[in-house]
C-alpha positions as CSV (number, residue, x, y, z in Angstrom):
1,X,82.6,4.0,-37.6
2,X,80.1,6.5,-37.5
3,X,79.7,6.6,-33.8
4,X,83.6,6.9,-33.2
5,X,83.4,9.5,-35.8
6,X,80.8,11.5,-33.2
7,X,83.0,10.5,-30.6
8,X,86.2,12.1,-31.6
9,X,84.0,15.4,-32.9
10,X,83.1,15.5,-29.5
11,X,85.8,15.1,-27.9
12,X,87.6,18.0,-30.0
13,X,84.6,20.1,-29.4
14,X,85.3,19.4,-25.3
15,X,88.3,20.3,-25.7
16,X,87.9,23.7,-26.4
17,X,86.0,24.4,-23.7
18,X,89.4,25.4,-21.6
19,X,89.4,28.8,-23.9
20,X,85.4,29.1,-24.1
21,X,84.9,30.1,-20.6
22,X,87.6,32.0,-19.6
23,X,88.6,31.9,-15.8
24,X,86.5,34.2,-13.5
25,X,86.7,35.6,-9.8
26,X,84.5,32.4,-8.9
27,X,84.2,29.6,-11.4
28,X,82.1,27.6,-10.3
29,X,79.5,30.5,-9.7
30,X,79.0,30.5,-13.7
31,X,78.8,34.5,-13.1
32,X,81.5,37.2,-13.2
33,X,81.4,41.3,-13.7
34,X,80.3,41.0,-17.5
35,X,78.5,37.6,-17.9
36,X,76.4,34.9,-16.6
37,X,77.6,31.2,-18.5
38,X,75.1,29.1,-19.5
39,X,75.5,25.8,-21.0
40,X,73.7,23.0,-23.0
41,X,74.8,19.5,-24.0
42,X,73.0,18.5,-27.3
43,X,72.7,16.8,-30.3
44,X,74.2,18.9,-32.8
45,X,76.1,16.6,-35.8
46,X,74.3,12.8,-35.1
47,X,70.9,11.3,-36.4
48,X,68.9,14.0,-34.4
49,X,71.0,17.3,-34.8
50,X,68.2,19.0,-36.1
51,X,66.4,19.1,-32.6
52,X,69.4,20.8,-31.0
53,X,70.5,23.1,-33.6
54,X,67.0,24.3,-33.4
55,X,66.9,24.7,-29.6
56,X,70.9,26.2,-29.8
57,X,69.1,28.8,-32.3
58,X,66.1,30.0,-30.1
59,X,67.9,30.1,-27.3
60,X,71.2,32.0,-28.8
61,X,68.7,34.5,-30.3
62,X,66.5,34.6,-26.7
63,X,69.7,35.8,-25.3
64,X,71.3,38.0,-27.7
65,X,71.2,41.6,-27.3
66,X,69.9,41.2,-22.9
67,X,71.3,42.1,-20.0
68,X,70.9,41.4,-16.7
69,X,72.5,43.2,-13.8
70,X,74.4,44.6,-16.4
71,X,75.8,41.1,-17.4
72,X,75.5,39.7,-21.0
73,X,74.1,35.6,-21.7
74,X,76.4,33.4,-22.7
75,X,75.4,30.0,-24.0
76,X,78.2,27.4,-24.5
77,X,77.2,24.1,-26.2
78,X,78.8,20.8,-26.7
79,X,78.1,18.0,-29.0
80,X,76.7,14.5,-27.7
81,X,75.6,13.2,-30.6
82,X,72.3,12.3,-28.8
83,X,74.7,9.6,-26.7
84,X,74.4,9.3,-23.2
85,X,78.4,8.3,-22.6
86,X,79.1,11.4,-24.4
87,X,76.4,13.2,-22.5
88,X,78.3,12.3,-19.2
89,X,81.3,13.6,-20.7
90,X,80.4,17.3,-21.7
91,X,78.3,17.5,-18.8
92,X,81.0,17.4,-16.6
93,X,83.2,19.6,-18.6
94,X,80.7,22.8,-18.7
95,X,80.8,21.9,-15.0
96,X,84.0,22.2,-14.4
97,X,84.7,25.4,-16.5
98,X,81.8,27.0,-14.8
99,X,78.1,27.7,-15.9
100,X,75.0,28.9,-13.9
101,X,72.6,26.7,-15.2
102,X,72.3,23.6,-17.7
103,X,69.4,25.1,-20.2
104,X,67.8,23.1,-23.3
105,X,69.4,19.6,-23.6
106,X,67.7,17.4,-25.9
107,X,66.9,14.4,-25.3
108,X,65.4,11.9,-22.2
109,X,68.3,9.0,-22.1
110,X,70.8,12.1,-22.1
111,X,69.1,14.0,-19.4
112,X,68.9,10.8,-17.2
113,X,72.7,10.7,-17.0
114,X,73.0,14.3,-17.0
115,X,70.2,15.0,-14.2
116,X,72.5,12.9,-11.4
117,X,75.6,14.6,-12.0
118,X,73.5,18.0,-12.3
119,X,72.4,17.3,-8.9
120,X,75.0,16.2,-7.0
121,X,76.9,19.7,-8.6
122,X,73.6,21.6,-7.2
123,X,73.4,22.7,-10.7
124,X,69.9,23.8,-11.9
125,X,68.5,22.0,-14.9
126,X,66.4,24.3,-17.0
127,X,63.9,24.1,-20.1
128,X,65.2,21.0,-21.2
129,X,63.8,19.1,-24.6
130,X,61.6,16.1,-23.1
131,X,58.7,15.8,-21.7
132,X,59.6,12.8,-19.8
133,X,58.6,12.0,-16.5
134,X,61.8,11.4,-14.9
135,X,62.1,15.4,-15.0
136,X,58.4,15.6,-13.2
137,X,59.5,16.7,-10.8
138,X,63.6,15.0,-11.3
139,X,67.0,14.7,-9.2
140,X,67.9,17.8,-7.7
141,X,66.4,22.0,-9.2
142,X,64.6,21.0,-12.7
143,X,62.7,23.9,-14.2
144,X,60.9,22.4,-17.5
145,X,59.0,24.7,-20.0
146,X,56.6,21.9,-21.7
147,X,53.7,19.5,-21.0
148,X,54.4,16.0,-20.6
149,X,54.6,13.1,-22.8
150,X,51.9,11.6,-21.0
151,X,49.6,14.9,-21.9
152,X,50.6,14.6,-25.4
153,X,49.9,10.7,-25.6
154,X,46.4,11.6,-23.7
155,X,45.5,14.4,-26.5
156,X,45.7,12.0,-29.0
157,X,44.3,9.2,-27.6
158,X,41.8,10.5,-26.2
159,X,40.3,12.6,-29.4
160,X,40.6,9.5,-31.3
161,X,38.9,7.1,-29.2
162,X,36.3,10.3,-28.2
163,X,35.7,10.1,-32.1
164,X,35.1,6.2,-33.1
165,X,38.4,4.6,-32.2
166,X,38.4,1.0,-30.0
167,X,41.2,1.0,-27.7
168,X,42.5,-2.3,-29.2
169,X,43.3,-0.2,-32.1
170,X,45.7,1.9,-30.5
171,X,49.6,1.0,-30.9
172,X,53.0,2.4,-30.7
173,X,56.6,2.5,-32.6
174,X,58.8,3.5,-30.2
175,X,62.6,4.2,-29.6
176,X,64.1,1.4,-27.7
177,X,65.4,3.1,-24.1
178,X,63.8,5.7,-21.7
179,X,62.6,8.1,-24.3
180,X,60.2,5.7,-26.2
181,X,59.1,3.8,-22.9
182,X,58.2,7.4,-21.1
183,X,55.7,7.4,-24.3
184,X,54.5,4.1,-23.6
185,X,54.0,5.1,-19.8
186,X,52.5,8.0,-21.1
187,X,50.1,5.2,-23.6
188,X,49.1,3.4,-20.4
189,X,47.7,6.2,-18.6
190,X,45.7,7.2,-21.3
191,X,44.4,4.0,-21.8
192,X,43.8,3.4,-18.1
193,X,41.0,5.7,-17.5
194,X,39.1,3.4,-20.0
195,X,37.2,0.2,-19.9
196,X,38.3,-3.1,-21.6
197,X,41.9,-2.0,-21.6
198,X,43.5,-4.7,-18.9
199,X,45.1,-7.1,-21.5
200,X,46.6,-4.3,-23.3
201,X,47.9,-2.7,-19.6
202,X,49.3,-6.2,-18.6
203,X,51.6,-6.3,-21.9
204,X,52.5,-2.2,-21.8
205,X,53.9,-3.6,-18.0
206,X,55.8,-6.3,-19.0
207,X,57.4,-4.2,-21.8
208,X,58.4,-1.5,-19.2
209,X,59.4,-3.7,-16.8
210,X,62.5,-5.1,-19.3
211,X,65.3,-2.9,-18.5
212,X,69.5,-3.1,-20.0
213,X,70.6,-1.8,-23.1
214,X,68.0,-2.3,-26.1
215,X,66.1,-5.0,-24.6
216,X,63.6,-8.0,-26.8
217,X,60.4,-5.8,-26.5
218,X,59.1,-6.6,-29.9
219,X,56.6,-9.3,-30.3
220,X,55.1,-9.0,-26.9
221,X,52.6,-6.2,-27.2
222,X,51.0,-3.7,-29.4
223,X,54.1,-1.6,-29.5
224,X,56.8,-2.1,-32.3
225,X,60.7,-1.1,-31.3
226,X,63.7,0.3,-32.7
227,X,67.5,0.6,-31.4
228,X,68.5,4.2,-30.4
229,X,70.4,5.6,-33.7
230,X,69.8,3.4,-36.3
231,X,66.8,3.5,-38.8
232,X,66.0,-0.1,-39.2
233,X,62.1,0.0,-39.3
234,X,61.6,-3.9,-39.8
235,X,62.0,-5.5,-36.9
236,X,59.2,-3.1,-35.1
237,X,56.7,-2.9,-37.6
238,X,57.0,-6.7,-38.2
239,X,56.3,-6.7,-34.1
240,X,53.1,-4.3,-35.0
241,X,51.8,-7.1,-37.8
242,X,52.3,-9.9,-35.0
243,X,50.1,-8.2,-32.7
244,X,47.2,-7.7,-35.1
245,X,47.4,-11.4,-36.5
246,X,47.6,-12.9,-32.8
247,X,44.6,-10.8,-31.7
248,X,43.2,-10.7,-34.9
249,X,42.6,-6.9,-34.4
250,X,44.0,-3.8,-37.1
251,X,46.1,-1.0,-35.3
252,X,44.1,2.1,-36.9
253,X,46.5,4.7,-35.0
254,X,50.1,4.3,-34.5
255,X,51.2,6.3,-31.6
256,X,55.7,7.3,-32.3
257,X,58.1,8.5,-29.5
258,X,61.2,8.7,-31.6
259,X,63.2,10.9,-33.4
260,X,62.3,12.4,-36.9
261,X,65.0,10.4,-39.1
262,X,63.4,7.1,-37.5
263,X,60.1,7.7,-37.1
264,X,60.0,9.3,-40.9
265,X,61.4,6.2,-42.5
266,X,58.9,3.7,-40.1
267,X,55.8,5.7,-41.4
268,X,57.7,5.7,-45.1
269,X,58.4,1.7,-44.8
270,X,54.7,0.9,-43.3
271,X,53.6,3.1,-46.1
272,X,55.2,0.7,-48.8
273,X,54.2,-2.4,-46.6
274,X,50.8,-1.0,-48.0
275,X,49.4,0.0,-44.3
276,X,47.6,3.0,-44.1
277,X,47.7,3.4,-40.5
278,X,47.2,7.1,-39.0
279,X,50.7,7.9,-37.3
280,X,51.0,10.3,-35.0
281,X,54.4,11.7,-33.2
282,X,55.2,14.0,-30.2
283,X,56.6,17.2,-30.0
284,X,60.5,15.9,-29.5
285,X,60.0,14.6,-32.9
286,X,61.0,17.9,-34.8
287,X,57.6,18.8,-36.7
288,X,59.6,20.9,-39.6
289,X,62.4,17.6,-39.7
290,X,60.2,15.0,-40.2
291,X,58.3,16.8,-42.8
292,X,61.4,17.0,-45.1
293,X,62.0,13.2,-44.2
294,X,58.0,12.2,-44.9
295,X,58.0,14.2,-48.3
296,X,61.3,12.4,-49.1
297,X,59.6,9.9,-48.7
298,X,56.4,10.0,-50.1
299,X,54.0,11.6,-47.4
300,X,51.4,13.4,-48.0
301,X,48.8,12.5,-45.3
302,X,47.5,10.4,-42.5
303,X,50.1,11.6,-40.0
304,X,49.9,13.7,-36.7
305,X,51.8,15.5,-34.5
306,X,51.2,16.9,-30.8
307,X,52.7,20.3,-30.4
308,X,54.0,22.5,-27.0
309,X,54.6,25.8,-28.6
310,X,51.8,28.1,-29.9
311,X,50.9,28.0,-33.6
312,X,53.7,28.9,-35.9
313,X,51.2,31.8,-36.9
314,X,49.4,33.1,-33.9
315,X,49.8,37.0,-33.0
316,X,51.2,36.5,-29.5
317,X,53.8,39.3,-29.2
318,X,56.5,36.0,-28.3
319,X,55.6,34.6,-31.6
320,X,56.7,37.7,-33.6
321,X,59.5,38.3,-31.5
322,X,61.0,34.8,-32.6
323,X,60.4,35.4,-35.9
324,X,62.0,38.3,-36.5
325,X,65.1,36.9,-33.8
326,X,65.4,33.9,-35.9
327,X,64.7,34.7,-39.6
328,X,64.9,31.6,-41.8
329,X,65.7,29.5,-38.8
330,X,62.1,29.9,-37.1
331,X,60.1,26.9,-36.8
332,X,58.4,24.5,-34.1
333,X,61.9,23.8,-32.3
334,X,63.4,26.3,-32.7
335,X,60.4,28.8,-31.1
336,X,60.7,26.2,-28.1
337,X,64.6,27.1,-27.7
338,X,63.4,31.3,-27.6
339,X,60.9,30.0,-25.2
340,X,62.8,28.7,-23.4
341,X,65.9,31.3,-23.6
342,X,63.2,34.2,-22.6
343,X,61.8,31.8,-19.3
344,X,65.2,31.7,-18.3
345,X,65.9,35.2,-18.9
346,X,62.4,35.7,-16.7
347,X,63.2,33.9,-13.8
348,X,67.1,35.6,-13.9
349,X,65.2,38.5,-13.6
350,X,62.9,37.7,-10.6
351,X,65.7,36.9,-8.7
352,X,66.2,38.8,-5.3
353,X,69.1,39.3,-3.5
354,X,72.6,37.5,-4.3
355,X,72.3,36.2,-8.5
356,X,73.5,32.8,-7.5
357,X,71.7,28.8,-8.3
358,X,69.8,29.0,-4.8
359,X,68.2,32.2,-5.3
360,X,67.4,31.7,-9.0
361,X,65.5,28.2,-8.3
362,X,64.0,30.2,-5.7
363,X,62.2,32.8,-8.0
364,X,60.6,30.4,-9.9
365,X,59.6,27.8,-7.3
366,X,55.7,28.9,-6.6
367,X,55.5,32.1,-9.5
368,X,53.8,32.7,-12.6
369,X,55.3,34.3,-15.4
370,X,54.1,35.8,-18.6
371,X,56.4,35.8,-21.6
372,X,55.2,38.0,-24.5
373,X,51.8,36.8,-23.6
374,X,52.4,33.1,-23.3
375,X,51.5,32.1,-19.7
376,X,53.6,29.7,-17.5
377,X,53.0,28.9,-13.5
378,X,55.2,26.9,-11.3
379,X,53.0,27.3,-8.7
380,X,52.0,23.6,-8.4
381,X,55.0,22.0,-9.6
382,X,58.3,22.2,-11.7
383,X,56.7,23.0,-15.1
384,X,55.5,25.9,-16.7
385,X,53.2,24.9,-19.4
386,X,50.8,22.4,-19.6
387,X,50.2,23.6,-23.7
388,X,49.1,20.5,-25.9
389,X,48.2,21.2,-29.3
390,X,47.0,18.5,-32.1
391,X,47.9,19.5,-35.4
392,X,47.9,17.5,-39.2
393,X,50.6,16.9,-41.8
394,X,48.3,17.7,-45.3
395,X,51.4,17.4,-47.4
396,X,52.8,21.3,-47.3
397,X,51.8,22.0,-43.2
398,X,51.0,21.3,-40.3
399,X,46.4,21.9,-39.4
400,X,44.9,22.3,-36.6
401,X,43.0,19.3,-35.7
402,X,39.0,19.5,-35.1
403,X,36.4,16.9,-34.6
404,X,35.2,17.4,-38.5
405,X,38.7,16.1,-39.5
406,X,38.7,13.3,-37.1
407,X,36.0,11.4,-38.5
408,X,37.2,11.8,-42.1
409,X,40.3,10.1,-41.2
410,X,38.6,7.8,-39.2
């Protein structure tokens, strides 16, 4: 009920679409006298609508106030309810109303339906929320703004196992589709520049060679699973328990690729189980939503999370910027949406010649950009920051993570 609930939302919001970009010279150009139309398909009323309200937010207050060539930004977003079917849907529909660019979708089993039909449109994809590696380098112009899951899953691992940690101590909670197995790709690599790790490799393959709609990954390896848009935490951490007791090893550190509704009630269920495994999360988790969803829970400690934006209270002029831009709305997500807004805004303005999809692709292919003193480089490949942070959940925010407070949680 709740998914046809999304569905007909969506539809209705698709629908206004006809009136939200009105007709122009050259449609399909996504540029007329006055404005440049830029769109994003998002999560903005399911499970995970705190992600793309937070990247709608930066992004609307990146562009508001700029012009370029003496055209305003306008960002048009539709709802997809973090569902690839709906995904399809509004994808085409900004197409066919006309937009420039596709800039912060959220989401890696969205932007795997949307990257094909992106491509075949010779639409550029820009700044969008995953750090997946279908999008390294992707189908057709793909611009991303952050590092990698497998950089973030290599941070971690890597500073636990550089501080005491055994590599058969390392597992993962996932989310059941490509999202939660580009983590577990991201897992393997990390675990493959080190010794004794061939049994665990061999079972991270055979996971990520299943393939269909949710398939049985539980109870195979050391990674625990759960179905796209529910919160049922059982089944994977009961696959987490059968991996220690067949082994007869303890999974110290949990590594999470979900979303923050999910991942929140797994480390709030395990918690209760009476586990006191170290959780950690990535980025696309939403650091300020699953802190309201770990204190509702309970959760004061013994959870991590890999950032891609600068600290929340560094002096770079960006960081201030955003602040003041986004007032009460300012946080980890949605400073990666004003990022991301003000790359795009960038790379618009490198652009020589003709302001059309070719030529914009063109000024950021090979360039280096600085954005209120945040660096990013395309010159060896389609993404502009390789920034990976490792911060700590104390109960009221998120630390900065150093070797001292490694070993006390180890």
């Amino acid at each position: 009920m709740k998914w046809n609930k999304w569905l007909l939302a969506a539809i209705g919001s698709l629908a206004t679409l006809s009136w939200s970009l009105p007709g122009v010279a050259a449609p399909r150009a996504g540029v007329d006298d006055k404005t440049i139309y830029v769109g994003g398909v998002l999560d903005l009323e399911g499970q995970s609508r705190g992600l793309g309200q937070g990247m709608r937010d930066g992004i609307e207050a990146a562009f508001r106030g700029v012009q370029v060539r003496g055209r305003s930004l306008k960002y048009v977003t539709v709802n997809d309810s973090y569902t690839p079917e709906l995904t399809v849907r509004g994808t085409q529909q900004l197409i066919d109303s006309g937009i420039f660019a596709m800039l912060g979708n959220v989401g890696t089993p969205t932007a795997k339906v949307a990257l094909p039909i992106l491509a075949q449109n010779e639409i550029p994809a820009v700044g969008f929320f995953t750090g997946a590696g279908l999008l390294r380098p992707g189908e057709g112009d793909v611009i991303n703004y952050r590092a990698s899951y497998i950089e973030e899953a290599a941070a971690v691992i890597d500073q636990a196992l550089d501080n005491g940690m055994d590599v058969d101590q390392i597992c993962a909670y996932v989310q059941n589709d490509a999202y939660g197995m580009a983590g577990v790709e991201g897992i393997k690599m990390a675990l493959k520049k080190r010794t004794k790790t061939r049994q665990i490799i061999e079972r991270l393959d055979q996971i990520l060679a299943l393939d269909g709609d949710n398939p049985a990954r539980n109870n195979i390896g050391p990674v625990g699973v759960y179905q796209r848009n529910t919160l049922t935490s059982r089944d994977g951490y009961e696959s987490l328990k059968h991996w220690e007791q067949q082994n007869n090893v303890q999974c110290r550190l949990v590594i999470s690729v979900g979303t923050y509704n999910a991942v929140g009630r797994f480390v709030g269920y395990s918690r209760y189980k009476g586990e006191d495994w170290l959780v950690s999360a990535v980025s696309f988790t939403g650091a300020d939503n699953i802190k309201n969803v770990l204190t509702q829970f309970g959760v004061q400690d013994r959870f991590i999370m890999t950032q891609v934006v600068p600290p929340l209270d560094e002096k770079l002029p960006i960081i201030q910027e955003a602040k003041t831009a986004l007032g009460s709305d300012f946080g980890y997500v949605s400073l990666e949406g004003y990022i991301v807004g003000k790359m795009f805004i960038a790379i618009l303005n490198n652009v020589e010649g003709e302001l059309n999809r070719q030529n914009f692709v063109k000024a950021a292919k090979g360039n280096s950009f600085n954005i209120g003193g945040l660096d990013l480089s395309f010159r060896r490949n389609n993404q502009g920051s390789t920034l990976v942070s490792t911060t700590y959940f104390n109960g009221a925010a998120y630390v900065d993570m150093d070797a001292a407070l490694w070993k006390s949680l180890l």
